[in-house]
Every structure is written in structure tokens, then in C-alpha cells.
C-alpha positions as CSV (number, residue, x, y, z in Angstrom):
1,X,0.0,0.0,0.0
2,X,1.2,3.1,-0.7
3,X,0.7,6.1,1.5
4,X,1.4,9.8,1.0
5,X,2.5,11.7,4.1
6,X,0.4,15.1,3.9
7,X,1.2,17.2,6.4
8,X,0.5,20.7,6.8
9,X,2.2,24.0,7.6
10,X,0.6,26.5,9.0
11,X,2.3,29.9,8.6
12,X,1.7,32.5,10.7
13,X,0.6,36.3,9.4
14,X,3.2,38.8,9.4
15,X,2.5,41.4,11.7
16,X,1.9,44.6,10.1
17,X,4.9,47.5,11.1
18,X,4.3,50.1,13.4
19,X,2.7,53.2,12.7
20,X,2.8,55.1,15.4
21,X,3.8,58.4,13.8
22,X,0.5,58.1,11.4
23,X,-1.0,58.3,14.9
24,X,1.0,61.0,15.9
25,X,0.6,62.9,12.7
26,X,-3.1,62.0,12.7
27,X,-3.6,63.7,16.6
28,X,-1.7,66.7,15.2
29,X,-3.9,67.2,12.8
30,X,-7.0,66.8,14.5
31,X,-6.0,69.4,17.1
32,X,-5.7,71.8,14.4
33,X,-8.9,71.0,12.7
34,X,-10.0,71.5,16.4
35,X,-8.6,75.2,16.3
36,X,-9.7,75.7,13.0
37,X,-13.1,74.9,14.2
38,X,-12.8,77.2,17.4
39,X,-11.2,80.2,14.8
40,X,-14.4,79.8,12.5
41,X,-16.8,79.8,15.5
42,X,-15.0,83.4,16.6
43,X,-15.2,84.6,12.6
44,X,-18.6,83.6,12.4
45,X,-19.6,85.9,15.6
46,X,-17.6,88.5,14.4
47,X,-19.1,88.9,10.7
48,X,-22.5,88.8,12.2
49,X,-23.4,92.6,11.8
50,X,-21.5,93.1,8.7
51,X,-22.2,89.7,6.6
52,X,-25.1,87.3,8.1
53,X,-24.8,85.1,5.6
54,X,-21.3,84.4,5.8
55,X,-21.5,84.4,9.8
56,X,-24.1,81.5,8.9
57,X,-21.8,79.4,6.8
58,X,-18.4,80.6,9.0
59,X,-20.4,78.9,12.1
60,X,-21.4,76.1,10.3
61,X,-18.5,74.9,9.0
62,X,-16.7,75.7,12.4
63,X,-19.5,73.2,14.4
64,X,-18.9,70.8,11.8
65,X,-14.8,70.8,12.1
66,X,-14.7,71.3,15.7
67,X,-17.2,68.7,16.9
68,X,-17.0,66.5,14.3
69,X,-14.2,65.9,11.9
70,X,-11.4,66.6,14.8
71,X,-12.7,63.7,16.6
72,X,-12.8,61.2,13.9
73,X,-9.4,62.0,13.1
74,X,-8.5,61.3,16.9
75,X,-10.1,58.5,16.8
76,X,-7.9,57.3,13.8
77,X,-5.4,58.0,15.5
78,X,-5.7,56.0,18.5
79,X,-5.9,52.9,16.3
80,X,-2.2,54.0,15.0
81,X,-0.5,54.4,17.9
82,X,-1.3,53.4,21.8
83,X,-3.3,55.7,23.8
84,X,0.3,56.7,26.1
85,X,1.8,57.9,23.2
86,X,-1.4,59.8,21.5
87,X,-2.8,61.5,24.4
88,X,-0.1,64.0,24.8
89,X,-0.2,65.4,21.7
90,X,-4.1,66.4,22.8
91,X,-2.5,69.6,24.7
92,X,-1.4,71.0,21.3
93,X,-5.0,72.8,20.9
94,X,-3.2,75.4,23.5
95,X,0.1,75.7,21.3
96,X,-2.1,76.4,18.1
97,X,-4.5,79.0,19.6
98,X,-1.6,81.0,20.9
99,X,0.1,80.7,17.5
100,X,-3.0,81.7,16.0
């Protein structure tokens, strides 16, 4: 009788490489889009005698960046890079209203 050894390998996935500076880039990012947001909110307010429409779409699109396209970006980022190494990046909001 004549028998054929099968036996299987099972290889194991690479891991994928480390990209914590996406995350890092990602979180500096958002906090600007969160400035951004804050900056349109403060144009909006003061274009409201001159330009209503413009206040209108300034505010808007200020809302819109600050509470929601800043924290979809952090929350990209945290799936880059672990929270201890994201988090501090969070206190740039401070840095880039000063500069700003």
C-alpha cells in the first residue's frame, strides 16, 4: 500500500509594522482641525453685523470641524499608535490658539 505523508504547515501572518507616527501625525492634525473649528466659530460671531450670511456658513463649517471631523481623526489616531503615546499630543489645541 502506498501512503502519502500530507502534512500541513501552518504559517503564521506577518505582523503589520508600526505606525505610530500616522497616529501621531493623525492627533496633530485633528488638534488643528479643532482650532480651525474654534477660529471659525470666533469669525462667524464677528461677521454677524457686517455679513449674516457668511456668519451662517463661517459657524457652520466651524460646528462641523470642531465637533465632528477633529474627533474622527482622533479616533484614527488611536488605532495608530497606543493611547500613552497619542494623548499628549491632545494639549497641542493650547500651542495652536496661541500661534494663532
Amino acid at each position: 500500500m502506498n501512503s502519502t505523508d500530507t502534512t500541513t504547515t501552518t504559517t503564521t501572518p506577518e505582523p503589520l509594522p508600526s505606525l505610530w507616527y500616522v497616529g501621531i501625525g493623525l492627533q496633530i492634525f485633528s488638534s488643528m482641525c479643532g482650532t480651525a473649528g474654534k477660529i471659525f466659530v470666533r469669525l462667524s460671531s464677528l461677521q454677524k453685523t457686517k455679513h449674516p450670511m457668511l456668519s451662517k456658513f463661517l459657524f457652520r463649517i466651524g460646528l462641523v470641524t470642531n465637533t465632528a471631523v477633529g474627533p474622527l481623526i482622533d479616533v484614527a489616531a488611536y488605532s495608530f499608535a497606543p493611547q500613552s503615546l497619542v494623548a499628549p499630543f491632545g494639549g497641542l489645541d493650547v500651542v495652536w490658539n496661541a500661534l494663532l
